[in-house]
N, C-alpha and C positions, 0 to 999 in steps of 0.2 A: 604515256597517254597520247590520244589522238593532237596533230598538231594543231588545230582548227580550235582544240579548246580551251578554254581561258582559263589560266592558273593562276590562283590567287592567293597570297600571303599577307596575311597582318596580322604584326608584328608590334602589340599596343603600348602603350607608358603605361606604368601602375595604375591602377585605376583610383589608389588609396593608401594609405600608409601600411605596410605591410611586415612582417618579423624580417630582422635584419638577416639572420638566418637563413631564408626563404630561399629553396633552390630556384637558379634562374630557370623560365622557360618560356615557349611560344606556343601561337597557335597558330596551325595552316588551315586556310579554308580552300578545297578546290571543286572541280562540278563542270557539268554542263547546264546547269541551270547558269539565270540570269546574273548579271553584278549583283542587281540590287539585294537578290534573294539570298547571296553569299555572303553582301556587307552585312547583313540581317544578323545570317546565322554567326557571323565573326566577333558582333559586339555582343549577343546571347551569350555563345561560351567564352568570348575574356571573361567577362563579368563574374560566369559559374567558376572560372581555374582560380580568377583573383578573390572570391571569398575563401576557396580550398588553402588559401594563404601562396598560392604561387606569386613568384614575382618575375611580373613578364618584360622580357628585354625590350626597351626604343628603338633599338635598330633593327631595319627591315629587313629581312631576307632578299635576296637577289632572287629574278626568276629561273634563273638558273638550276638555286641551289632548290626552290622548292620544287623544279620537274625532278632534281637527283631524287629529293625526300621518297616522289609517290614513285619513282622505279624499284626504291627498296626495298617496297611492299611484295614487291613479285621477287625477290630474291630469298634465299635461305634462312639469313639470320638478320631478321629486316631491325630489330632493335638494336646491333653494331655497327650493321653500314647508318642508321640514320644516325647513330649519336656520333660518330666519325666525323660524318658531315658538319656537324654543328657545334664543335666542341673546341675550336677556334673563338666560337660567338661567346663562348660561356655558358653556354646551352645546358641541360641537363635532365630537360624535359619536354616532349612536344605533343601538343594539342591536335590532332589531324583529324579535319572534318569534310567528306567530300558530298557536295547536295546537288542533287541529281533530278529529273523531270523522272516521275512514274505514270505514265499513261493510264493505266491499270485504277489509278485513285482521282482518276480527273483529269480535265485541262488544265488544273492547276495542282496537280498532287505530283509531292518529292518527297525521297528516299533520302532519310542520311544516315550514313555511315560516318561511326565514329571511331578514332582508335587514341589510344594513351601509347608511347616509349617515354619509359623514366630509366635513367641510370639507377633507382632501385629495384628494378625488375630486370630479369632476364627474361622479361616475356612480351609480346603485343596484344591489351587488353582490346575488343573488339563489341562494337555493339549498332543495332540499326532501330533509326524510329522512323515511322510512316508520318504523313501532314496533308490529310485531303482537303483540298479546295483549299491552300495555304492561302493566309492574309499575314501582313506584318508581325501582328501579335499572338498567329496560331504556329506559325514557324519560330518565334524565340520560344515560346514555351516545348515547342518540340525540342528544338537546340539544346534550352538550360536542363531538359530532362533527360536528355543523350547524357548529353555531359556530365551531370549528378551519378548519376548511375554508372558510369566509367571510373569516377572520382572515388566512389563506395568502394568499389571494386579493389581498386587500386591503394585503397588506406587499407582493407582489411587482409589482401594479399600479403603486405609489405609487413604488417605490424607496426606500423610503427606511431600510430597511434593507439594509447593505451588507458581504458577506465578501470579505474583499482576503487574497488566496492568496499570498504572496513566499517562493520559494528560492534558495540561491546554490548554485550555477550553476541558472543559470533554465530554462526548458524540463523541467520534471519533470511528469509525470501529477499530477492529483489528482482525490478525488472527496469528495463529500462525502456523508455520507450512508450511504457503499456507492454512489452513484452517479455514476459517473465525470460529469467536469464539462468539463475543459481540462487547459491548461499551464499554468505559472504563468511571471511573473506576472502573473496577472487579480483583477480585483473585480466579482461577481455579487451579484444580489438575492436575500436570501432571509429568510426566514420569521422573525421575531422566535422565540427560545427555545433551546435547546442544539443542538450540531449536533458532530457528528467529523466532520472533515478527515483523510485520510489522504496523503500525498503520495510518490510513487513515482519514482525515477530512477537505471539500471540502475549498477551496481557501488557502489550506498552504502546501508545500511540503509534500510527502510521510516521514514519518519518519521507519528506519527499526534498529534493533539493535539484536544483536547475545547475548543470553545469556545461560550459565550452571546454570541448576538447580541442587539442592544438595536433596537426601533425609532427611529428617527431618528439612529441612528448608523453607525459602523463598526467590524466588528469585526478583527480583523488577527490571521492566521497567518503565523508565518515561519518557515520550514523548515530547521533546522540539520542538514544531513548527516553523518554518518560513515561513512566505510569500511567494505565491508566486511571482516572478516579474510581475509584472502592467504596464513594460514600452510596449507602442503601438508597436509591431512587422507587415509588412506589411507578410500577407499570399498570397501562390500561388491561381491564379485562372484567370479568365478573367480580363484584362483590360476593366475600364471602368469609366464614370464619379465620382463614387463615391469609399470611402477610405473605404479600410480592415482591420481590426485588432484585439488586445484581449483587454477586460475589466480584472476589477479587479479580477475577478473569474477565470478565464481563457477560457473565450467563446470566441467565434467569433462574430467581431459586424463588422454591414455594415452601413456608414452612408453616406446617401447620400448629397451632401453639398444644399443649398439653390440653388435655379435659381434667376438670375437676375430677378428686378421688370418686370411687362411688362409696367410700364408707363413711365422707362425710354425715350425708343427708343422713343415714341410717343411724349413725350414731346421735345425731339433732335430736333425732324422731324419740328413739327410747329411750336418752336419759331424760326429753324434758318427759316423757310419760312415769318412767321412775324415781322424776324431782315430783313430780303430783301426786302417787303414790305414796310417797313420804310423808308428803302435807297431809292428807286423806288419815294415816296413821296416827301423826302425831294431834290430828283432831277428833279422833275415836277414843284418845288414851281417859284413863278413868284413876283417879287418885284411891290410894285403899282405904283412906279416911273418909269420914261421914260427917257430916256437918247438918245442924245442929250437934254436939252433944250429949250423948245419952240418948238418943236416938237407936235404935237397931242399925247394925252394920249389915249390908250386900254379903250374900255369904260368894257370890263371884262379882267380876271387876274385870273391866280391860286394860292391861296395862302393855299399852302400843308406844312408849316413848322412844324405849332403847330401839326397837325395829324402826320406828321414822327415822330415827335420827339417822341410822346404818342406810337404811333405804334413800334418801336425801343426800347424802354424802355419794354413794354409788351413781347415784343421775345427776349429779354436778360434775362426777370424774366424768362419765360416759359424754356428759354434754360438752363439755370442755375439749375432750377430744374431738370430738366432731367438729368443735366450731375451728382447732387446733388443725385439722385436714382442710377445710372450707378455707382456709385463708391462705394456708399454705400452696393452693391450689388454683393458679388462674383458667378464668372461667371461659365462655364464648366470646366476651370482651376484652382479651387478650389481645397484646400486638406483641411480636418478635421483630428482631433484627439481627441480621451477621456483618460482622465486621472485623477485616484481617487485623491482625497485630503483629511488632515485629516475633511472637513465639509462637505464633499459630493462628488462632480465631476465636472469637469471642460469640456470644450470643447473649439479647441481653431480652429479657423477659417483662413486661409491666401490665401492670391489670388495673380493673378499678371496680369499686364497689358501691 
């Protein structure tokens, strides 16, 4: 780079307790923008590498070694010469951010360019964010957004952060994010730092769980379902002869109750007119004796017993029957219900009179 411009390295203490694990690394800031707008962008991305769980080395770089870093850039295989350079330090990872004056977005608008070398990649991840009319706090948020977005990159290249999705019974939607993903069960790459899992499978409640994913590990959801309630809820809507409610899945079920027979009424109707009949009979009957005595006998008579008695018997079977369908039979005032059981389904039927 040009001699005139100022190259800068910082090279921060942990910012916080971090996995003992945690590969060592740095960040380089360099630019032809101002100090202050590079100190800016320097404590943005520590801050973004040290929540990624890196653990950043105390010791400064020489400037030296940060002019070697950005001539790497222009050489063949920039992710061996730079980790070369710094692998004495403990190094294993470097943050490179260079912030630049863009005339093009203002008197006060910068370009940065960012880059990641990790010993887990054989590759240099690359990325640039614009900042017009930069102020203190519109340039870190550029900064920590460069740097997320290089970090994303960089977890889901490598794998080696990993979320393993498990439900019983398996086959259930999830997403994570809000963004649907699979079935489970699976294990996808994804981004070191918090995430919801939601996990979805039709007749058991939503299941949703918050978890941190760690780089170089896994993290693990597992999905305990329950039921959902099966008890019959009456839903809004028209009144009307027939009952509302949910089944075991949770749909809406309409069941309309039975109609009375229609041979009730009929049978009502003609055995009571065949029970009056009878009566009518048995009060026309005429005895063959004559009273007084000695008297002249009727030489005819009616004798209607035997037939009432037959006619009366027959409109008590028929009415019997009738009233025998009419009860048997719920009416308009009818309510139904369904409800699962561990053999199947039940339904259960009640009237009133």
């Amino acid at each position: 780079m040009h001699s005139s411009l100022m190259q800068l390295l910082i090279a921060l203490v942990v910012l916080g307790p971090l996995r003992a694990d945690a590969d060592p690394g740095t960040v380089v800031v360099v630019g032809k923008s101002d100090a202050h707008a590079r100190d800016v962008t320097a404590q943005a991305v520590s801050a973004a590498v040290s929540k990624a769980d890196w653990k950043l080395i105390g010791k400064r770089l020489s400037e030296s070694d940060t002019s070697s870093i950005s001539k790497c850039f222009t050489r063949e295989e920039p992710q061996r010469c730079i980790l070369r350079l710094v692998q004495d330090k403990g190094v294993q990872r470097v943050a490179y951010v260079s912030v630049d004056p863009d005339p093009s977005r203002g008197e006060r608008g910068l370009k940065l360019t960012g880059r990641i070398v990790t010993a887990k990649l054989d590759l240099v991840l690359i990325a640039s964010r614009f900042c017009d009319h930069c102020t203190d706090d519109t340039l870190a948020r550029s900064a920590t957004d460069l740097m997320k977005d290089l970090l994303d990159r960089v977890a889901l290249t490598s794998g080696r952060t990993v979320l393993s999705v498990k439900s019983s019974p398996q086959g259930a939607r999830y997403t994570v994010d809000g963004a649907f993903v699979g079935v489970t069960d699976a294990s996808i790459d994804v981004t070191p730092g918090p995430h919801t899992v939601t996990v979805e499978l039709e007749g058991f409640e939503t299941f949703v769980q918050s978890v941190r994913a760690t780089e170089g590990q896994t993290a693990e959801v597992n999905a305990v379902f329950r039921r959902r309630n099966t008890d019959v809820r009456p839903l809004p809507g028209p009144t009307d002869s027939s009952t509302r409610g949910v089944d075991n899945q949770g749909a809406d079920v309409r069941v309309e109750p039975p109609r009375r027979s229609r041979a009730a009424k009929p049978l009502l109707v003609v055995g009571g007119v065949v029970l009056a009949a009878g009566v009518v009979l048995l009060m026309l009957d005429e005895d063959s004796t004559v009273s007084p005595p000695g008297t002249e006998q009727r030489a005819t008579f009616y004798d209607t017993a035997t037939p009432g008695l037959v006619t009366i018997a027959g409109g008590a079977v028929l009415a019997g029957l009738g009233a025998y369908f009419y009860w048997k039979s719920p009416g308009a005032n009818a309510t139904a219900s369904i409800r699962p059981t561990p053999n199947g389904t039940m339904m259960t039927l009640s009237t009133s009179f």
